[in-house]
C-alpha positions in Angstrom: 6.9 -44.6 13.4 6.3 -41.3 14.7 2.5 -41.0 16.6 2.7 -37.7 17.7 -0.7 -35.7 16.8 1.4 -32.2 17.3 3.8 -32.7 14.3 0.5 -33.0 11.9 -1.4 -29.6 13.2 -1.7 -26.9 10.6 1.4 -24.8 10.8 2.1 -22.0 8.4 5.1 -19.6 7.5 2.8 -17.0 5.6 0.6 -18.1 3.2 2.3 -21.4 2.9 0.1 -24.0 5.0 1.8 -27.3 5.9 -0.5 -30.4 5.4 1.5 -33.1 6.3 4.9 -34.0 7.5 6.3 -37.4 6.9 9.7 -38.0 8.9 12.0 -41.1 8.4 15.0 -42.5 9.5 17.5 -44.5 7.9 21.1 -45.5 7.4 22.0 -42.9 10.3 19.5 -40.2 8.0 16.4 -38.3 9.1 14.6 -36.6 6.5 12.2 -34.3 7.0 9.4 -33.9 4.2 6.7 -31.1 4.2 3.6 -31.5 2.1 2.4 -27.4 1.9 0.0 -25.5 -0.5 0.5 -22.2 -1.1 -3.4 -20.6 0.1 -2.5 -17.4 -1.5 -2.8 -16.5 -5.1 0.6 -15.0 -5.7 4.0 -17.3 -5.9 6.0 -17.0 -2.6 8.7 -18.3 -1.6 12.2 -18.4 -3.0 13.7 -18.0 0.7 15.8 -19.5 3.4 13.7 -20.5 6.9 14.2 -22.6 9.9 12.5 -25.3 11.8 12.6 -26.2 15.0 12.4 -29.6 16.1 10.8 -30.1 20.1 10.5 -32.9 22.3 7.4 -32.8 25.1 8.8 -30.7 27.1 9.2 -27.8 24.4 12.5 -27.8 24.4 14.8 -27.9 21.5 16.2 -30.9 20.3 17.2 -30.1 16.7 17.2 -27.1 14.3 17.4 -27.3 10.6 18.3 -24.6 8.3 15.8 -25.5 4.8 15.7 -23.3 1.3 11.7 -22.5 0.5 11.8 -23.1 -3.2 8.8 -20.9 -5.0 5.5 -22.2 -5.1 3.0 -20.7 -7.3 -0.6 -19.7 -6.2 -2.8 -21.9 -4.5 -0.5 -24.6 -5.5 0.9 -27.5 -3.5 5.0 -27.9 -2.9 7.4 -30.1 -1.2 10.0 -29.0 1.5 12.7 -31.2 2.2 15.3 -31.3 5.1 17.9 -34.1 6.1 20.2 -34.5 9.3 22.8 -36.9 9.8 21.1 -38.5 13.2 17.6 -39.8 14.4 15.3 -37.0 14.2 12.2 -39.2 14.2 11.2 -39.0 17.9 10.4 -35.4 17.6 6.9 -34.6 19.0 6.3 -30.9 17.9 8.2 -28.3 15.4 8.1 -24.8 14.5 9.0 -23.0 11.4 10.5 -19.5 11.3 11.4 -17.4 8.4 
């Protein structure tokens, strides 16, 4: 089970604000779930982003490519990555349109 404080920060790519991450591994899968909420009161979304997985150090230990499906006004949304490999040890991310 990941511990790390940093992957559960508020992070944001616009006016989508993450509000939790749950990462798991299994059968030699990592997924990648983000719970977000759209703060604004217009849909967005409907585009491809990035994020950026970092160890303690900063440094980069895994990018995913993920689709941001549309999420209407101040509604919530799930974003979902998967990576064939352990992912779960990350201790910070980013996300970048």
């Amino acid at each position: 089970t990941n511990t790390s404080e940093k992957l559960h920060e508020e992070k944001s790519i616009g006016n989508i604000v993450v509000e939790n991450v749950i990462l798991t591994y299994e059968k030699d899968r990592s997924s990648m779930v983000l719970l977000v909420k759209n703060i604004g009161k217009n849909a967005v979304g409907d585009y491809d982003a990035k994020i950026i997985l970092k160890d303690t150090k900063g440094n980069t230990i895994e990018e995913l490519e993920i689709y941001v499906d549309t999420i209407e006004g101040e509604s919530k949304g799930v974003i979902k990555a998967e990576i064939v490999g352990d992912i779960t040890n990350a201790y910070d991310y980013e996300i970048l349109r």
